[in-house]
N, C-alpha and C positions, 0 to 999 in steps of 0.2 A: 424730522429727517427727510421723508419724502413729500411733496407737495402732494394736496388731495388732486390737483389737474390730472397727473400721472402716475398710478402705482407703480410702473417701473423707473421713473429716474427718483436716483437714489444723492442725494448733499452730499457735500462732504462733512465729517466731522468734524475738521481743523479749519480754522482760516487761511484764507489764500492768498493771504498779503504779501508774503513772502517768495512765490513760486510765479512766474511767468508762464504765458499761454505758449503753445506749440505755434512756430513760426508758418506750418505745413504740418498736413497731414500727414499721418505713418506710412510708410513705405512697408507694409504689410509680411513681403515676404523674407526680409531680411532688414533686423532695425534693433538698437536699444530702445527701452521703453521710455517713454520720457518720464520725468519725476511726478507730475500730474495720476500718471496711467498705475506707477507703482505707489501712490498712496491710494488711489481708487482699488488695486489689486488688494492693499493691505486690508482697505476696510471690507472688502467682501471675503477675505479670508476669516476675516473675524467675527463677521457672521456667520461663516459656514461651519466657523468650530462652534458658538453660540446657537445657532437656531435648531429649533424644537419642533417646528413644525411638521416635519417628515423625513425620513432615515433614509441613506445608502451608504451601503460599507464600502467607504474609499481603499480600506483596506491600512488604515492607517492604528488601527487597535487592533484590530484582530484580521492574520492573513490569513484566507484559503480560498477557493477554489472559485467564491460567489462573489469576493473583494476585486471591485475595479477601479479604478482611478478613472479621472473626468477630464478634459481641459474646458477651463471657465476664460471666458472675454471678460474685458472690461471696455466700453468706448466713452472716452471722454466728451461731454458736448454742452453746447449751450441751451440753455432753457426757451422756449419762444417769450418767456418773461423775462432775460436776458443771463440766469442765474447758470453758473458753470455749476454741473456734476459729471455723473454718469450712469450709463446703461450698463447691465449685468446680462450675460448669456451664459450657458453648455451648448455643449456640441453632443447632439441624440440626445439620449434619455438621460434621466438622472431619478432614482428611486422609481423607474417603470413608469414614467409620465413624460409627457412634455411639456405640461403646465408645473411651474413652480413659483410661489407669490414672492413676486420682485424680482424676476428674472421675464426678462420680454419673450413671450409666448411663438410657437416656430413658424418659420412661411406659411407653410401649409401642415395642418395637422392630419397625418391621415390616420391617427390614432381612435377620429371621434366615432362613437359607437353607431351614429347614424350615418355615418360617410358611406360615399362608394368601398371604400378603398376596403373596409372590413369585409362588406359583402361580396364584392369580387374576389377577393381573398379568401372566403370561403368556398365558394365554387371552385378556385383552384383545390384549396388543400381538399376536397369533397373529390375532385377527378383522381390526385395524387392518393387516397385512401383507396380508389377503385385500382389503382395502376400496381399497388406493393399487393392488392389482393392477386389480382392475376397475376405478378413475378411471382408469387409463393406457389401458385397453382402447382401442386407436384406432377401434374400430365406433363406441364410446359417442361420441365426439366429431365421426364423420361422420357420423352420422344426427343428432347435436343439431344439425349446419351444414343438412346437407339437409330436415334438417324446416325449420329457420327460411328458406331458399332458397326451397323450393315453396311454404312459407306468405306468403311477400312474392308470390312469381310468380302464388298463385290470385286474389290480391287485385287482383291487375294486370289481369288478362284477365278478373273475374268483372266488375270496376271500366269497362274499357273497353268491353265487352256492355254495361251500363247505361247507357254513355253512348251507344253506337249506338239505344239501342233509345230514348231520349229525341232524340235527331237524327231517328230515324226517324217520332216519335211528332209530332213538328216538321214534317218534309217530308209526313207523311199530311196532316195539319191543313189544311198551304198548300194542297193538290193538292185536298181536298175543299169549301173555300173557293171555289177559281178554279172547279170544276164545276160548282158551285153555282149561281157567276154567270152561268152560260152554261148554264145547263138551260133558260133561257127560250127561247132560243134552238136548240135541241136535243133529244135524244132526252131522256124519265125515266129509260130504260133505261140509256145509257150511264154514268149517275149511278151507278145502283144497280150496276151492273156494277162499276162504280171502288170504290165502297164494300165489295166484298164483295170483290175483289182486295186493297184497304191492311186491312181485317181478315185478311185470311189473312197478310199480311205481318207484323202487331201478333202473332197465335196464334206464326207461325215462331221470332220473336226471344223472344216470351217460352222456348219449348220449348228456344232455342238459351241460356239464361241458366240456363233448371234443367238441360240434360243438362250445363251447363261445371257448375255446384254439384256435381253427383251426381257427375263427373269428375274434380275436385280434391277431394273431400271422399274419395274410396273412396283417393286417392291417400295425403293424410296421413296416414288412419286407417292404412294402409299402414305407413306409414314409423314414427308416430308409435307403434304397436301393438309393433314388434320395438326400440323404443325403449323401450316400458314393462316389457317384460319385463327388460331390462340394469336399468333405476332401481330395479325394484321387487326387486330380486336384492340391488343396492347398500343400495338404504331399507330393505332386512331385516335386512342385516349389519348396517347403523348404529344399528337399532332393539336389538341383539341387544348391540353397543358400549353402546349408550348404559343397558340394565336393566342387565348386567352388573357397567360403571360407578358406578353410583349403589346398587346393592347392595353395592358391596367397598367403594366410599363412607360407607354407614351403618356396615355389619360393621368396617371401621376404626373408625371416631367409638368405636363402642362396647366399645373395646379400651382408650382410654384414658379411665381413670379418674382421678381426683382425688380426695384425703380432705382433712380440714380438721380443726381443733382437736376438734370434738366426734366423729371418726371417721366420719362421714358421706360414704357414695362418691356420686359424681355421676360421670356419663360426658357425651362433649363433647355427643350428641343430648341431654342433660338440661341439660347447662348451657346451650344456647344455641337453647332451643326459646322462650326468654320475648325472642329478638333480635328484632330488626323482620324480618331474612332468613329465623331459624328454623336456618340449616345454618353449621357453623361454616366459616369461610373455611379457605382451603388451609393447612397447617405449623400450627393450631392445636395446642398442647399441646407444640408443639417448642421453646419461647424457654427461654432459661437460665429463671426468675423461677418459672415452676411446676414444672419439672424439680427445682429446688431445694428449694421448698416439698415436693411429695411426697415426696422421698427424709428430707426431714427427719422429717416424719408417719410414714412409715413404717416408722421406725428409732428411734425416741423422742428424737429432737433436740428442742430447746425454742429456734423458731427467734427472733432477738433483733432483726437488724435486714438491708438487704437493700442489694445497689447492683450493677448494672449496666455496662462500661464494652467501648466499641468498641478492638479491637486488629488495627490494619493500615490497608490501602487502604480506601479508603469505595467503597462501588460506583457506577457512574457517573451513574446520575440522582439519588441520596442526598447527602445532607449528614451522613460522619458523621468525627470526626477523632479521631486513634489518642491512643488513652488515655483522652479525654472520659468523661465517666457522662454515662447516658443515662435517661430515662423509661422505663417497660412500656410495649410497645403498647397500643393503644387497642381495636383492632375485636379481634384474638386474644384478646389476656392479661386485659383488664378482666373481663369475662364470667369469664374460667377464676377469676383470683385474688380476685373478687368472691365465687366459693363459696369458696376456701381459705382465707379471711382472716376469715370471718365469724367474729367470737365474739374476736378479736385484739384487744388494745387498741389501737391506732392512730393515729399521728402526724394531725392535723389534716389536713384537704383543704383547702390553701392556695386552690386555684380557687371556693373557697365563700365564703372571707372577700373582701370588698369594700376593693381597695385605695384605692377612689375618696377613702372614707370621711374625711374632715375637709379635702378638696382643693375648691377651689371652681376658678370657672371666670372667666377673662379676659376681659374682652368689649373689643374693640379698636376694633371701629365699629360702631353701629347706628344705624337710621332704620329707616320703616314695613315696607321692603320686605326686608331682610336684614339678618344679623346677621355679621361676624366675632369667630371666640374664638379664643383661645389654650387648646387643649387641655392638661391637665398631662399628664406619663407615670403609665402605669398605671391609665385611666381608660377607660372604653367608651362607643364614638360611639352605639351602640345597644344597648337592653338585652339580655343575654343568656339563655342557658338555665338560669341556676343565679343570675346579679344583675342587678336590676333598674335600680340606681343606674347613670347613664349622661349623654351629654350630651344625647341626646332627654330622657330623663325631666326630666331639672333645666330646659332651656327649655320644653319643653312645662306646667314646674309655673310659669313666670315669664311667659310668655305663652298661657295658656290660650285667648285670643280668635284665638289666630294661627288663619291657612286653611290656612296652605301644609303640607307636608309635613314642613319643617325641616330633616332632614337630605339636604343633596347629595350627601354625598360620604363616604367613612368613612377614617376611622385605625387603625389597628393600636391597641387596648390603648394595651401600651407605648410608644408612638411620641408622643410631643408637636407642638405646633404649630396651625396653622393650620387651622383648619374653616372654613366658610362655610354660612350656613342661610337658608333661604328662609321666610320669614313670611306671605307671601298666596300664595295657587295658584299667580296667574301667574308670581310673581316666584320660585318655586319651580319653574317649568316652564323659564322662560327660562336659569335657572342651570343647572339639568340638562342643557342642549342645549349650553351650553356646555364641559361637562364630555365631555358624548358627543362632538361634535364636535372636541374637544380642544383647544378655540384656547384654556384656561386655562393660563397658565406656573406649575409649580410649582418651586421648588427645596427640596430637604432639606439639611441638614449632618447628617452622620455622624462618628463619629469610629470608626476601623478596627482591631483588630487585629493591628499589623506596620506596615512601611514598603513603601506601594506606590511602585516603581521609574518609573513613567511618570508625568508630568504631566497628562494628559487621556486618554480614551478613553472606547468605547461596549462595553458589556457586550449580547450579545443571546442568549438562552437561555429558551427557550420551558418551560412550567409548566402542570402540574396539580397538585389535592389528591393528596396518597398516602390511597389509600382503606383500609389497614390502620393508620393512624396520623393521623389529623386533629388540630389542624391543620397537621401538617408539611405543605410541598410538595417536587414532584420535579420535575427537570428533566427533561422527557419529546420529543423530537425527533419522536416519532412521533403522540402525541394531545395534546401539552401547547398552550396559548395563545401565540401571541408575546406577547414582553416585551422592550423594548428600553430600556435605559439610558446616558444620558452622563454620566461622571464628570469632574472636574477637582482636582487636589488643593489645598486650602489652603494649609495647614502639615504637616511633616514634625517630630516631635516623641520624643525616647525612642523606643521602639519602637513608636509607635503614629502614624496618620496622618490627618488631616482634612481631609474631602471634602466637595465639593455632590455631590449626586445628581440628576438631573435626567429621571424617569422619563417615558417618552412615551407608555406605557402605565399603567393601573395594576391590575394584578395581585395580590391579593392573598402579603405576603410578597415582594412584588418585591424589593424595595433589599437586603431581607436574604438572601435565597438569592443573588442578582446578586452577594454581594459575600464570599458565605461559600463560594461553592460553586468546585470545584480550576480549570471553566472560566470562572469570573468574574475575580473579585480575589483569591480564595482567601485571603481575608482575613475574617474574620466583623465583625460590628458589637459593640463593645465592649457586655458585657452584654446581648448575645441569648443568651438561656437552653434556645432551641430548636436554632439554629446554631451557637453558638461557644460559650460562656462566661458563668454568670452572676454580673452586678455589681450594684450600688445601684438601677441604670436602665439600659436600653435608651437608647445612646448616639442616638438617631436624631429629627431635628426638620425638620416640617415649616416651614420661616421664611419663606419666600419665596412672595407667589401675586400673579395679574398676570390680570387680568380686567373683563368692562366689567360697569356696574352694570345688572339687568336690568330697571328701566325707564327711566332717562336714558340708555343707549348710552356713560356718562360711563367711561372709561377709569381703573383703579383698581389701585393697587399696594399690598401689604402686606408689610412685613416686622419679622418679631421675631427678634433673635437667640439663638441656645442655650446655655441655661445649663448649660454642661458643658465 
């Protein structure tokens, strides 16, 4: 099965009389597999349920809290003896190792017990054990109470002297008023007497308002003095954590290397010093995808074609399902396999060609103030970063004279249906408000993957971008957006089911995370290519909007049904 030259390439077990070589290389970050990649995929899933050698709970028998699911590579390549198989990777660990026999071993290991990386590692966590001792310190936490105590209390009593001494500044006032009036009548003397008695009263409260300053001030400095010395003990350990830190941070980076077809090494501080951040994010250089590349480089592999595929539980804010292929990361892998791949021939960047491309646009109502279209799928409500063709472009090239902004509201790409645009300012402000304010009814139809078992319900699962993978999102409980949806089913059909969706929010990715993910409907959208499965199209239509018109107040319903 494996030749003795190489313990990680792995034969195939079929002949391959039948299958053709990849013309080009995988286009990594968006691709079907090729047939090659998913018989390679098969046979190491077959070993993964067969082998013996060592345990981790994919989570596939038993689920709880220790069960994680993995994504494994496969890369298809030629043998330097000329024979096609392929190489086998994970991404991080698998069973607490990053040695696993028949899976090619990681860039840089910095797991091994005699490396830098443990020993630096431990002088971190060694400062980090000195730092939780002194936060526990209970002095540090009575003198931060007591200093914030006597600084409320000098405020109090500096605050009530100022108000004695303006009462008193009051009652001199009255007192030399009424003396006044009655020195005609009276001594000058008595006057001047009163006057030089309420100034020595005025001198007393000022001298009594600087000795309280000079008295609460000597008192904090006090407290606040055996309080600097704890923080500044603290802020030195943490200063001491944090160069440490960011030194075994670089001296990592520059441990893992990269080579590419023309033999040229780059380390992750060179690959990722032209990113807008500059420092590579965390697990860089861990993902099967450059593990694979490298070991291939470096052993004279001639690598052919490449795929990706998650095995086990998907982890809990993730969308991934067991066996799926998957795309490279985005923030990690692009940067790294952007220098490995250079000089490769390679499969087109399907995101560069414009699907829009010979698809025109519906127009279902207009008049001066707004426009309704029927979006096609596959089309962008705005233009993007790499195609320009869109549905601002195309009405902005058809109504040149408009004011308004045009776009209200956006679509998914994929996603068809109903837009609404605004033609003059106003009539483009008033639509916006009601989008914010949310009194627009929308409804989608979907069609599902699987047979959902209830008739109706609300899916609610809050969402952010995954900032290592855009545009995926996660379900995030702790900083993600609410997002709330109600479903109701159609039709139950074959294995497949059709729904409205009726979102109350909208979220980007809403409907499809809502409906793909295990605490949704854990059912994906037929031909979501990010969540589930990809088909012809993105089963998903927006058909239903229910709005007033924004300068008649005229109450308005639109509905197209979905061609699918």
């Amino acid at each position: 099965m494996m030749p003795m030259s190489d313990p990680c390439f792995t034969s195939f077990l079929h002949p391959l009389d039948s299958y053709s070589l990849p013309d080009r290389f995988t286009f990594p970050f968006y691709y079907e597999p090729h047939p090659l990649c998913e018989l390679a995929a098969n046979q190491l899933q077959g070993h993964l349920i067969s082998q013996t050698e060592w345990q981790h709970n994919f989570g596939l028998e038993e689920s709880n809290d220790k069960a994680i699911g993995k994504m494994f590579g496969v890369l298809l390549v030629r043998h330097p003896s000329g024979e096609v198989g392929f190489l086998s990777a994970f991404s991080g660990k698998v069973a607490d190792s990053n040695h696993l026999p028949h899976f090619v071993p990681p860039v840089f290991d910095m797991l091994e017990d005699d490396g830098f990386f443990k020993t630096e590692l431990a002088e971190i966590t060694e400062i980090n054990t000195v730092i939780k001792q002194k936060q526990a310190n209970p002095l540090l936490t009575d003198l931060t109470l007591e200093l914030q105590k006597e600084t409320v209390l000098s405020k109090e009593k500096l605050e009530a002297q100022r108000q004695r001494m303006i009462d008193g500044r009051k009652s001199r006032k009255e007192q030399r008023a009424e003396a006044e009036r009655k020195v005609k009548d009276g001594s000058q003397e008595v006057l001047e007497q009163l006057k030089i008695q309420l100034g020595k009263e005025s001198v007393q409260e000022k001298n009594t308002l600087r000795d309280l300053k000079i008295f609460w001030d000597e008192k904090i400095h006090h407290i606040q003095h055996q309080l600097d010395v704890l923080t500044s003990e603290l802020s030195n350990f943490k200063t001491a954590r944090k160069n440490l830190s960011n030194g075994l941070q670089k001296k990592l980076f520059q441990q893992y290397k990269f080579l590419n077809t023309y033999g040229v090494v780059k380390d992750l501080n060179d690959i990722f010093k032209e990113t807008p951040n500059h420092i590579p994010p965390a697990g860089s250089g861990e993902c099967a995808a450059p593990k694979l590349l490298q070991y291939a480089f470096a052993h004279g592999f001639t690598p052919l074609a490449l795929a990706e595929f998650w095995w086990g539980i998907a982890p809990k804010s993730e969308i991934r399902q067991h066996k799926k292929f998957y795309a490279s990361c985005q923030s990690k892998c692009l940067p790294i396999l952007g220098h490995m791949l250079d000089g490769i021939d390679m499969d087109e960047n399907p995101l560069l060609i414009n699907p829009a491309e010979g698809k025109d646009i519906e127009v279902i109502y207009e008049d001066e103030f707004m426009l309704i279209i029927n979006k096609p799928a596959d089309f962008l409500s705005v233009p993007g970063k790499n195609i320009h063709d869109s549905v601002y472009s195309r009405i902005k090239q058809r109504y040149p004279n408009a004011t308004g902004g045009l776009i209200v509201h956006r679509l998914d790409m994929a996603t068809s249906g109903l837009m609404v645009l605004g033609l003059t300012s106003k009539a483009h402000k008033r639509l916006q408000k009601q989008f914010i304010n949310r009194t627009v009814e929308k409804r989608y139809t979907a069609l599902i993957d699987g047979v959902l078992k209830e008739d109706k319900g609300t899916v609610t699962l809050p969402l952010r971008g995954d900032l290592y993978d855009r545009p995926r999102q996660l379900v995030c409980f702790e900083h993600g957006k609410t997002a709330d949806t109600t479903y109701q089913v159609i039709e139950r059909k074959g294995n497949k089911t059709k729904v409205y969706l009726y979102p109350k929010t909208g979220r980007t990715h809403q409907l499809r995370v809502h409906c793909a993910h295990h605490l949704g409907l854990n059912m994906p959208i037929v031909g979501d290519d990010l969540y589930g499965k990809k088909a012809e199209r993105l089963h998903l239509h927006a058909g239903y909007l229910a709005l007033s018109h924004p300068m008649t107040k005229e109450a308005m319903t639109f509905n197209v049904e979905a061609e699918f």
